[in-house]
C-alpha positions as CSV (number, residue, x, y, z in Angstrom):
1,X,36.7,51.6,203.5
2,X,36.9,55.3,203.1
3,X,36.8,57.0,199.6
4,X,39.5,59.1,199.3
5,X,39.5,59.1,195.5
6,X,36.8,61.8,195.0
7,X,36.2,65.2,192.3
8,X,38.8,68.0,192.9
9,X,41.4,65.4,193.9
10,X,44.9,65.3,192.8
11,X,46.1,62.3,191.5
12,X,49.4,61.5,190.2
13,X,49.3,59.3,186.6
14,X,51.4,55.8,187.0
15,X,50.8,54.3,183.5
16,X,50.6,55.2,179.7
17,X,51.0,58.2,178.1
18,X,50.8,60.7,180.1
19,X,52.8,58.6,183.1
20,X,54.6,60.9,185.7
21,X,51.7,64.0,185.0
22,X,49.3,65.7,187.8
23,X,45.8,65.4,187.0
24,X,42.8,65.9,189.2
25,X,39.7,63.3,189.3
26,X,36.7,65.2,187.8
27,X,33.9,62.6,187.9
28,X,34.6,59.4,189.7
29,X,32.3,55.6,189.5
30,X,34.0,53.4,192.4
31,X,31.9,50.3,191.4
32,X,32.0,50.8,187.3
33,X,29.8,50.3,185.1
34,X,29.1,47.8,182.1
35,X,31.5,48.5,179.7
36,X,34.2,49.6,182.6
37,X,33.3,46.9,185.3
38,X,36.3,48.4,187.2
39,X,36.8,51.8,189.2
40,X,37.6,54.2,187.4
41,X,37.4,58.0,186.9
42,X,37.5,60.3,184.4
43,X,40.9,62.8,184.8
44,X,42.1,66.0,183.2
45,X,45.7,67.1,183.9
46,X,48.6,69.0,182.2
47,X,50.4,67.1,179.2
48,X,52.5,69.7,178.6
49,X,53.9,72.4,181.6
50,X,54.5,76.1,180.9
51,X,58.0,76.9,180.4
52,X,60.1,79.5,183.0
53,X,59.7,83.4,182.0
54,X,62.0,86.0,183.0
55,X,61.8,89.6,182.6
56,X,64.0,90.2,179.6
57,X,61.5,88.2,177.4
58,X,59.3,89.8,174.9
59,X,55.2,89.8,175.9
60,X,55.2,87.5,172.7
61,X,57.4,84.9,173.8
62,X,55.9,84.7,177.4
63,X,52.5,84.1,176.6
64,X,54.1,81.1,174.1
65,X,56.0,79.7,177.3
66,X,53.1,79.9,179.2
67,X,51.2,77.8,177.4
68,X,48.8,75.1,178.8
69,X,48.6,71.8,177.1
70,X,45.6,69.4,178.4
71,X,44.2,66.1,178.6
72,X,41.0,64.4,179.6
73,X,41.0,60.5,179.9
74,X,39.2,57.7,181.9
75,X,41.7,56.0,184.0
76,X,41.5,52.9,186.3
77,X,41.4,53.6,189.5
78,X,44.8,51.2,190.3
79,X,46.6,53.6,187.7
80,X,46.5,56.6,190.0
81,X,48.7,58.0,193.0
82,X,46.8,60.1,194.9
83,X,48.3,63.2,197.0
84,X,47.4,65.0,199.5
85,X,46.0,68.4,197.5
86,X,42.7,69.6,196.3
87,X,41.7,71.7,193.6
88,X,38.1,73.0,194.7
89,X,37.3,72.3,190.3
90,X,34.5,69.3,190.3
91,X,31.7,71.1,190.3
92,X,32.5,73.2,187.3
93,X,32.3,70.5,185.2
94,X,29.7,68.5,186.6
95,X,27.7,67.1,183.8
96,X,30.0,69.3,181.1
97,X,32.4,66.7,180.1
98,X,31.8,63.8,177.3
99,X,34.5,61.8,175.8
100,X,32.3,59.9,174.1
101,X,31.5,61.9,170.8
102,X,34.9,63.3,169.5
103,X,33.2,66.9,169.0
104,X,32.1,66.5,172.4
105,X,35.5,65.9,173.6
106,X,37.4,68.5,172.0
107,X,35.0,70.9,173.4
108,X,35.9,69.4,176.9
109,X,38.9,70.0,176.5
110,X,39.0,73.6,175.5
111,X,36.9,74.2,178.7
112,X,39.3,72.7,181.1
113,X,42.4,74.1,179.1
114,X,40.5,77.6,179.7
115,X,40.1,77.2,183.5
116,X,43.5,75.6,184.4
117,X,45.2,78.8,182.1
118,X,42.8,81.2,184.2
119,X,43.8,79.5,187.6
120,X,47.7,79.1,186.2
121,X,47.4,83.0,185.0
122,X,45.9,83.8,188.5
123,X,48.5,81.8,190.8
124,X,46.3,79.6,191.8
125,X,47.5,75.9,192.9
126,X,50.8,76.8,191.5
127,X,52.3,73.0,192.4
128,X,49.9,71.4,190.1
129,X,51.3,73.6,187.3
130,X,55.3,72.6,188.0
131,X,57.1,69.7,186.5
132,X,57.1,66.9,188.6
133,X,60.7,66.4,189.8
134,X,62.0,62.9,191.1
């Protein structure tokens, strides 16, 4: 069988919190492991997408709108939709990301909330950055 669920890929989030958000796969274990004896991967996506902007808005209020809020979670591998896009983002983080340790985590997260704002800020990938709209 071919893997198609590998680092830099989209995927789309079917269940729990963040249901119905983009995220892309940053490190992926097919087989799993002890404690996950399941395929799973670990994700980071956008929990929260930046607002519209217009011209008439104050520099204040646009950098407030455009705002990135993030997540990083291990997900199973049956609770992702994958699409056909790429973000060229997995070997940025390779070895950089620990959600074991809380400090760990929240320093994870800053990271990846600090390259999606520089790749939102820059225009790249500008789907993964929209609302999803069904």
């Amino acid at each position: 069988m071919v893997k198609f669920l590998k680092t830099g890929r989209v995927v789309l989030v079917l269940q729990g919190k963040y249901a119905g958000k983009k995220a892309v796969i940053l490190q992926n274990s097919d087989t799993g492991n002890k404690e996950k004896p399941y395929g799973h991967c670990v994700i980071a996506g956008v929990a929260m997408y930046p607002k519209p902007v217009t011209k008439k808005m104050s520099i204040k209020k646009i950098q407030r709108r455009s705002k990135l809020h993030v997540f990083i979670k291990t997900a199973n591998h049956k609770h992702l939709m994958p699409t056909r896009y790429n973000i060229a983002i997995g070997s940025e983080f390779k070895g950089k990301i620990s959600l074991k340790d809380p400090a760990k985590k929240k320093a994870s997260v800053a990271n990846v909330r600090k390259t999606f704002q520089e790749r939102y800020y820059a225009g790249k990938n500008r789907w993964f950055f929209t609302k999803l709209r069904f």
